[in-house]
VMD Tcl script that builds the backbone (N, CA, C; Angstrom):
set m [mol new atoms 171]
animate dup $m
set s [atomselect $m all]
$s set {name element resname resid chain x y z} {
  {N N UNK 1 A 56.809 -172.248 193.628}
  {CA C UNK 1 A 56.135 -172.346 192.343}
  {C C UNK 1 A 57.043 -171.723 191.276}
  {N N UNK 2 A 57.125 -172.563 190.317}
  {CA C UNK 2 A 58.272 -171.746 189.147}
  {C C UNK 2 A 57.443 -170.654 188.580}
  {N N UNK 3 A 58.365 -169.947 188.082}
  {CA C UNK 3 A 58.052 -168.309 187.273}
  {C C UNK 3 A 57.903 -169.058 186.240}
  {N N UNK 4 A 57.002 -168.780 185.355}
  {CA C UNK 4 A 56.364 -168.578 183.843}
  {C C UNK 4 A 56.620 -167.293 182.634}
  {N N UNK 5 A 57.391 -167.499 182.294}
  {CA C UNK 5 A 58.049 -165.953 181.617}
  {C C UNK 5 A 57.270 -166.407 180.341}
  {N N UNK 6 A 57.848 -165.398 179.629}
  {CA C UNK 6 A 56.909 -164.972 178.032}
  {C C UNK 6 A 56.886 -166.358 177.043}
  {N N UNK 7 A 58.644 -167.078 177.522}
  {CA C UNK 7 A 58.874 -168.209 176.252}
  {C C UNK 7 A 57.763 -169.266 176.675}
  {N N UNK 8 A 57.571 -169.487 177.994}
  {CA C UNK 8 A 56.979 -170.552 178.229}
  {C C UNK 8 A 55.651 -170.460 178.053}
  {N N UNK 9 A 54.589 -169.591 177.913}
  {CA C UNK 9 A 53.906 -168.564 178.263}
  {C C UNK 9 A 53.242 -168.999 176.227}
  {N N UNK 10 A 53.959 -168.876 175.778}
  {CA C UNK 10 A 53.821 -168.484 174.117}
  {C C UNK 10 A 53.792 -170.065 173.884}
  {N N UNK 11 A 54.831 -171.072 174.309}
  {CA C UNK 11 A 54.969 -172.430 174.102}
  {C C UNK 11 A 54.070 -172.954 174.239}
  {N N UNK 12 A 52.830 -172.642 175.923}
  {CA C UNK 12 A 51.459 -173.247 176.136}
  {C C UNK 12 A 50.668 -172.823 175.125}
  {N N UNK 13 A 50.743 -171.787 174.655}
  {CA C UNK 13 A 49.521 -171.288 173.979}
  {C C UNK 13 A 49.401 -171.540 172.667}
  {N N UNK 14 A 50.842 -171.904 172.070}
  {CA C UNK 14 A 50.623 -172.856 170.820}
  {C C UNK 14 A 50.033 -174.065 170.930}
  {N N UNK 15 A 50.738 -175.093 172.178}
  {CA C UNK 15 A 50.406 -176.343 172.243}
  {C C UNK 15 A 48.385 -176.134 172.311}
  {N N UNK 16 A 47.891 -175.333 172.917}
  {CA C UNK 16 A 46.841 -175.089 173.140}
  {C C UNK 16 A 46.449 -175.176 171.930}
  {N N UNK 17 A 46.517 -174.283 171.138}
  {CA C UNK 17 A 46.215 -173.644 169.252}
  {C C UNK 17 A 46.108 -174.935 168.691}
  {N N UNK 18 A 47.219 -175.695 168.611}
  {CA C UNK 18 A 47.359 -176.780 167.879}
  {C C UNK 18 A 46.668 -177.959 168.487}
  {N N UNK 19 A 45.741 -178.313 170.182}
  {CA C UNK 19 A 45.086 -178.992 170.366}
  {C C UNK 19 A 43.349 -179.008 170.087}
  {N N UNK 20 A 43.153 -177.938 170.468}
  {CA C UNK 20 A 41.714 -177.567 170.013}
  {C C UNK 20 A 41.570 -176.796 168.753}
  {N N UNK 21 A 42.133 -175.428 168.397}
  {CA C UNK 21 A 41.907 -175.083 166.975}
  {C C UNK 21 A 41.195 -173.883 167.097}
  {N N UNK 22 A 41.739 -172.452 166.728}
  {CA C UNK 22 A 41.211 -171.773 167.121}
  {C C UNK 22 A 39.956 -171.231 167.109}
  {N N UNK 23 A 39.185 -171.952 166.114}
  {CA C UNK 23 A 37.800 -171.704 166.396}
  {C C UNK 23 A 37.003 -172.293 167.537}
  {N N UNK 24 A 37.264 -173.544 167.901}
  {CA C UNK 24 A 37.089 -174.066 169.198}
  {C C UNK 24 A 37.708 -172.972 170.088}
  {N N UNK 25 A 38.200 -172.886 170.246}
  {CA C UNK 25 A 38.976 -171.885 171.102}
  {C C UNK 25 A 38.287 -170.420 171.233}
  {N N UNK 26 A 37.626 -169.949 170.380}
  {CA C UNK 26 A 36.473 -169.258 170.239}
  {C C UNK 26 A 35.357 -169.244 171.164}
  {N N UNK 27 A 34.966 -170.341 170.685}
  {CA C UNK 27 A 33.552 -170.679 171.567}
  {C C UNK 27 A 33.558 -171.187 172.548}
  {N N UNK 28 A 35.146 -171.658 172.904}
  {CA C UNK 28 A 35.160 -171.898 174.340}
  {C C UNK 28 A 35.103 -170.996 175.035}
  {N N UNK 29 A 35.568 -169.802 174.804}
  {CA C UNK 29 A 35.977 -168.113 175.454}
  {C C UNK 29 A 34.873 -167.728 175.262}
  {N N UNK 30 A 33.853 -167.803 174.691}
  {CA C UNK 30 A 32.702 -167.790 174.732}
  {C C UNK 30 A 31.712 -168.062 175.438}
  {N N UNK 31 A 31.470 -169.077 175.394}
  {CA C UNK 31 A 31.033 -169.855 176.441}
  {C C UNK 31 A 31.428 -170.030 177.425}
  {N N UNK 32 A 32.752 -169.171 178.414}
  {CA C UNK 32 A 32.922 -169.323 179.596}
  {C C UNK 32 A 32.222 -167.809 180.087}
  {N N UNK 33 A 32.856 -167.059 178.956}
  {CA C UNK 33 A 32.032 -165.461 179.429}
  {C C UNK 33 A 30.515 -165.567 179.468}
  {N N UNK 34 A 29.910 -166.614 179.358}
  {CA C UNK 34 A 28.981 -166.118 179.521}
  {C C UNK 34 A 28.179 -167.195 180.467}
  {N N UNK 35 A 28.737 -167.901 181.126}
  {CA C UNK 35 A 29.480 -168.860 182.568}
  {C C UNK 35 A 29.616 -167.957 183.331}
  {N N UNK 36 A 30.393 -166.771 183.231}
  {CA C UNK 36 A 31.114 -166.360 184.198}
  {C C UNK 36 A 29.753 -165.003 184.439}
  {N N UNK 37 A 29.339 -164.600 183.409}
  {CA C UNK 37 A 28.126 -163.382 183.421}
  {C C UNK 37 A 26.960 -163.865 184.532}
  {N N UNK 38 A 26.495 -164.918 183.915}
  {CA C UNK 38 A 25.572 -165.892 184.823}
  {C C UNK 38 A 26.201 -166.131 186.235}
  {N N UNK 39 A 26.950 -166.450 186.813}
  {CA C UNK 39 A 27.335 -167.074 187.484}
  {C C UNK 39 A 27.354 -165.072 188.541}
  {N N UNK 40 A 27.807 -164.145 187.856}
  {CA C UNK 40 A 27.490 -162.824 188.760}
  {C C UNK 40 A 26.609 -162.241 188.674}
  {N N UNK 41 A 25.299 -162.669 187.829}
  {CA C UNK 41 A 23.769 -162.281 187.384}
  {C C UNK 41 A 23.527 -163.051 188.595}
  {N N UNK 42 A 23.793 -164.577 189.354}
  {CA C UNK 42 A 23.283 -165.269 190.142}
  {C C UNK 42 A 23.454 -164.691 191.468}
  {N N UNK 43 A 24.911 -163.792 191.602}
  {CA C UNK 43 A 25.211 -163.947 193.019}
  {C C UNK 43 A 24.892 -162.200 193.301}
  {N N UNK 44 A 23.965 -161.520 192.173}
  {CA C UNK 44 A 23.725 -160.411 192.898}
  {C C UNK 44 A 22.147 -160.286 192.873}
  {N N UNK 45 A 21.682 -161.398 192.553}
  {CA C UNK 45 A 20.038 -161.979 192.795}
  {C C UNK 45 A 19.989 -161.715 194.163}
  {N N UNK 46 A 19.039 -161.462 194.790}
  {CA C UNK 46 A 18.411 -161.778 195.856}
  {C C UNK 46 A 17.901 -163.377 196.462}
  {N N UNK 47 A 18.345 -164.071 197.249}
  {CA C UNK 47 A 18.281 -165.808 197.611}
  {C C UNK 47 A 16.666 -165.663 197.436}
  {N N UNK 48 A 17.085 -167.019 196.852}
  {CA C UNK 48 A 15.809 -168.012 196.680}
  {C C UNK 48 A 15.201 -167.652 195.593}
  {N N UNK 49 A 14.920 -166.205 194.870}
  {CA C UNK 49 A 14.232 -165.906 193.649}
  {C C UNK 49 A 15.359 -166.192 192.684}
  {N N UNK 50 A 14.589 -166.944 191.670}
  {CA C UNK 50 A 14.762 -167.836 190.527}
  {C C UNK 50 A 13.796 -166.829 189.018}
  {N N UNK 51 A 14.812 -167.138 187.996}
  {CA C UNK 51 A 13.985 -166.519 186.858}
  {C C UNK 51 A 12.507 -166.846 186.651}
  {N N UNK 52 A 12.722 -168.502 186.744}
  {CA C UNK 52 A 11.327 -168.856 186.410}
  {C C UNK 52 A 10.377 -168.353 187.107}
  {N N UNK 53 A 10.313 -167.931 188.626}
  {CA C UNK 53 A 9.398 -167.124 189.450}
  {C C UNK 53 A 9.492 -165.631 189.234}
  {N N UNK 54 A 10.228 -165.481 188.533}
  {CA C UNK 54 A 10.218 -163.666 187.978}
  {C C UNK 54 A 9.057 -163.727 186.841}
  {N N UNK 55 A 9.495 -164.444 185.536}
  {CA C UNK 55 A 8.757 -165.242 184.515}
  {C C UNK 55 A 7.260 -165.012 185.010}
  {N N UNK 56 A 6.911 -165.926 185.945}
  {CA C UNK 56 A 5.217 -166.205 186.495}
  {C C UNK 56 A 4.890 -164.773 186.915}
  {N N UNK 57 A 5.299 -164.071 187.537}
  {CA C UNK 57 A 4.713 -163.316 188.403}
  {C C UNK 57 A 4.124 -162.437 186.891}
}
mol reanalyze $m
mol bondsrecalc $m
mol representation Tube
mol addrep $m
């Protein structure tokens, strides 16, 4: 696998900048953190209980 040093590194992250825009780019980072929150709110649930049955009770 090739090494990725700083130039190349800075090169993606413009091409990035200049495809979406950094406000997109915002709410994408956004919206993954809070993907990623959920997603370890889910896996330290106890199986099978679901919000909506927290909700009812």
């Amino acid at each position: 696998m090739p090494h990725l040093g700083p130039t190349e590194l800075i090169i993606i992250l413009v091409i990035v900048v200049i495809l979406f825009g950094v406000g997109r780019l915002g709410r994408i980072g956004g919206e993954l953190g809070t993907a990623i929150r959920e997603f370890r709110r889910g896996l330290n649930e106890p199986a099978g209980e679901d919000e909506t049955e927290k909700k009812a009770e």
